[in-house]
N, C-alpha and C positions, 0 to 999 in steps of 0.2 A: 849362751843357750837361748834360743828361740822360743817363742808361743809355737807350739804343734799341736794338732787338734787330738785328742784322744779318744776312747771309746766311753760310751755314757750308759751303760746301763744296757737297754733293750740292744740286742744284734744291730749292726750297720747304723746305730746312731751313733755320732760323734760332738764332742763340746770344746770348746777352747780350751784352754787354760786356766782363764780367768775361775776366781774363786765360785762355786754355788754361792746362793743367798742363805744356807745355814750355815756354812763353814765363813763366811762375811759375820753374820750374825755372833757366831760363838769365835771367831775372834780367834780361827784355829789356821793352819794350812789345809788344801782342800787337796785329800790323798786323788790320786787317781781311780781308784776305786771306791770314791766316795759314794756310801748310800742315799744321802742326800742330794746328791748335786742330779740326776733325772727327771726329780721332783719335784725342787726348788733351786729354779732356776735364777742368775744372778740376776736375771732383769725383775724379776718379782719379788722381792724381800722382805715385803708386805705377809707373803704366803705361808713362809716360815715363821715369822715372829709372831703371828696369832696361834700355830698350833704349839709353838715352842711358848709360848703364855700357859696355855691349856694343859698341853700333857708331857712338855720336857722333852729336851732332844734324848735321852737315855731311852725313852719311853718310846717315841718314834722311830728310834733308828732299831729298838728291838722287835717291833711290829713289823716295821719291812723287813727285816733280814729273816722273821721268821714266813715269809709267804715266798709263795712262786716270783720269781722277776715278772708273771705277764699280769698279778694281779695287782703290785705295789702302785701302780698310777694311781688303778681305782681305789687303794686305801688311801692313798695319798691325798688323793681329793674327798674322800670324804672325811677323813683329817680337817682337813681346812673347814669343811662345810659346819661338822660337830663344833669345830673350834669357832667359829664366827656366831654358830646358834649360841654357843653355851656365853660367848662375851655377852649378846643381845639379851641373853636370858639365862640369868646366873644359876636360877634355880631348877626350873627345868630342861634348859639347853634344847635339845632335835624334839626332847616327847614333846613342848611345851608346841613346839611347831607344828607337828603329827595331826595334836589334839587341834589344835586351830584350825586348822588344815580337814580334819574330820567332819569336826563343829559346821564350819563352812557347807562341806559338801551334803549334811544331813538335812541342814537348811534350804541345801538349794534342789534337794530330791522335794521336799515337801512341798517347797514353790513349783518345781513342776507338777508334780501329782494334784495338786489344787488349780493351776492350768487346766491342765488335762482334762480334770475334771468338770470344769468352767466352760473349755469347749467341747465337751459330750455333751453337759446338757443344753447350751447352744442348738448344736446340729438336732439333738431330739425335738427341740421346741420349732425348729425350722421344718424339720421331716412330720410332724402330728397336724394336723389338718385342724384348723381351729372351730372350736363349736360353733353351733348356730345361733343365732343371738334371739335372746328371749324375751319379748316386750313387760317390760314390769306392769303387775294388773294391780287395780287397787279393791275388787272386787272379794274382800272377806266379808261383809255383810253380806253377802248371798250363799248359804251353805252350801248350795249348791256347785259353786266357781271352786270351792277349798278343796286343796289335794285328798284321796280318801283317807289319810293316816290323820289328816285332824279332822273329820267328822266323826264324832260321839254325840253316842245320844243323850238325852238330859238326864242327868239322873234321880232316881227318885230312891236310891238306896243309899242315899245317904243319913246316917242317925243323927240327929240334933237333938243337944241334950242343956236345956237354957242351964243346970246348974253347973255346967262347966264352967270356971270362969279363965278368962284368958288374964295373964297377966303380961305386964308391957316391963322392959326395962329400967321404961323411963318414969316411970311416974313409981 
């Protein structure tokens, strides 16, 4: 009896004979109608024994048999993906990534908006026409030279009353 190639899953695909990398892994013969063998293919054996770590070939082969054939790759990959987050990261697995992933882009909205904002007032300070420049006077002894908000007159309403006395802090 010859290797013949047979059908693998999806329409008009076909795969040797040779075992998938789950049915290698679990140490089984690899039916023809293997649900694994489309997904995890024998040259990647890596791909299988991380998610078969994670969530058990019982658990996987129930996941695909219950989806459409044209969804099972994409679960299959994301199988893998959960499964390699969750080695990385025992406790949180994909959310621990999500959140990182989040964290990241909240960070880097705020370093734009602070750009942004860096170069608005930029361009404002470029487009305003700078004032005229105003020679410093040193002309306060002349009442006259003093803006009119500090010109007051002397006063003479003011009460003085020697029995007040001041007291100091300090002494």
């Amino acid at each position: 009896m010859g290797r013949v190639a047979r059908p693998n899953g999806p329409p008009g695909v076909m795969r040797s004979c040779s075992p998938c990398a789950a049915c290698k892994f679990l140490r089984r013969r690899c039916a023809e109608d293997c649900i694994f063998a489309p997904y995890f293919p024998s040259q990647d054996p890596h791909r299988f024994a991380i998610v078969h770590k994670v969530f058990g070939a019982s658990n996987i082969s129930k996941a695909l048999q219950e989806l459409p054939v044209d969804q099972r790759g994409d679960a299959a990959s994301s199988m893998v993906f959960e499964a390699n987050a969750r080695v990385r990261d025992p406790v949180y697995g994909c959310v621990g990534a999500i959140s990182y992933l989040q964290n990241q882009v909240s960070q880097l909205q705020m370093q734009l908006t602070v750009a942004q904002t860096e170069l608005l007032r930029i361009k404002m300070q470029q487009d305003l026409p700078s004032p005229p420049y105003l020679a410093p006077t040193n002309n306060f002894n002349n009442i006259d030279s003093q803006p009119a908000y500090l010109n007051f007159p002397p006063s003479t309403n003011v009460i003085q009353d020697p029995s007040l006395k001041t007291e100091s802090i300090w002494t």
